[in-house]
N, C-alpha and C positions, 0 to 999 in steps of 0.2 A: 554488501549483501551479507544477510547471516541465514545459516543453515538451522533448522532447528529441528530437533529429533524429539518428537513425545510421541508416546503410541495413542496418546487420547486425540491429538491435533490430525492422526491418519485418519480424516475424510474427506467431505468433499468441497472443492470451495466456495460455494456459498456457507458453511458451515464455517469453515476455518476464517472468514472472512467476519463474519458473525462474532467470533470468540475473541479473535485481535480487535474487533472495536469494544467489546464488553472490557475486557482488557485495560485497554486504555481511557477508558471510563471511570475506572475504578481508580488510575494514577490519578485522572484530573476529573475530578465529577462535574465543574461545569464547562467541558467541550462541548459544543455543538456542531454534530458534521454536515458540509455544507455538500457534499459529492459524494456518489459512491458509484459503482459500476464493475463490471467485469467485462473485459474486454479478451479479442481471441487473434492473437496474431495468424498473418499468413502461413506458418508453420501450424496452428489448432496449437498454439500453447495459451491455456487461459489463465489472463493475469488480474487476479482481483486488485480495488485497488478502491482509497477512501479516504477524506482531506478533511483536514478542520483550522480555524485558526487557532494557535498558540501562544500563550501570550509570554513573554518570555522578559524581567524585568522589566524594563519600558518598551519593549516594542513587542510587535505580535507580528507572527510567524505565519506561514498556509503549510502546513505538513498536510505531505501525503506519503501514505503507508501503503504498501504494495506488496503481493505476494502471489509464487507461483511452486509449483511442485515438480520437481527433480529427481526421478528415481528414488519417488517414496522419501522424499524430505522437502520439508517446504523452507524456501526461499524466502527470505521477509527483506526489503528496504527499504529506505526512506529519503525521501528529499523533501527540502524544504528552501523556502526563501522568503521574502520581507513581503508581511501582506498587502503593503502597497504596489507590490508588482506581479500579482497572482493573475492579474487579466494579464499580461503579457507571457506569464511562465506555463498557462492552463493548458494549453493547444501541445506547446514543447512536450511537455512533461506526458500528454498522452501518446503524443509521435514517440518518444523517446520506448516508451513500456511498449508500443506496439513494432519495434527494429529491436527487442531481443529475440535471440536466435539461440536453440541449445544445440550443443555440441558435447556429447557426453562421450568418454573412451574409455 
């Protein structure tokens, strides 16, 4: 996970959601995202979240970039694995974003 502090990225996430894929748009101009969604854990924390394949010398990747907000700082992660096994990792990877739990002190 990475914390990221900008006062322009303080809104809301579909917004912020929006800018991290423009974002990475502009690293790879021909991504094409195959998912996108916002999802709300049992706790009401909503975790945006949006996958593309990556092509990464010879092989291509399913990255997905996710992100949620933490006392006014958004949260960005990422995972990724071999896009030959994205039908098996797609189901996980939403279970996985929807059993985070925050615990702030």
């Amino acid at each position: 996970f990475s914390l990221v502090e900008n006062e322009q990225l303080q809104t809301d996430i579909f917004k912020m959601q929006k800018q991290m894929q423009q974002d990475i748009k502009q690293m790879y101009p021909n991504i094409m995202l195959t998912e996108q969604d916002i999802l709300n854990t049992k706790d009401d924390v909503s975790i945006a979240y949006f996958c593309f394949p990556l092509k990464i010398e010879e092989e291509t990747l399913m990255e997905v970039v996710f992100l949620f907000l933490v006392e006014n700082q958004w949260v960005v992660g990422t995972f990724h694995c071999p896009d030959t096994q994205k039908r098996d990792w797609k189901d996980i990877v939403k279970q996985m974003l929807l059993s985070i739990q925050l615990k702030v002190c």
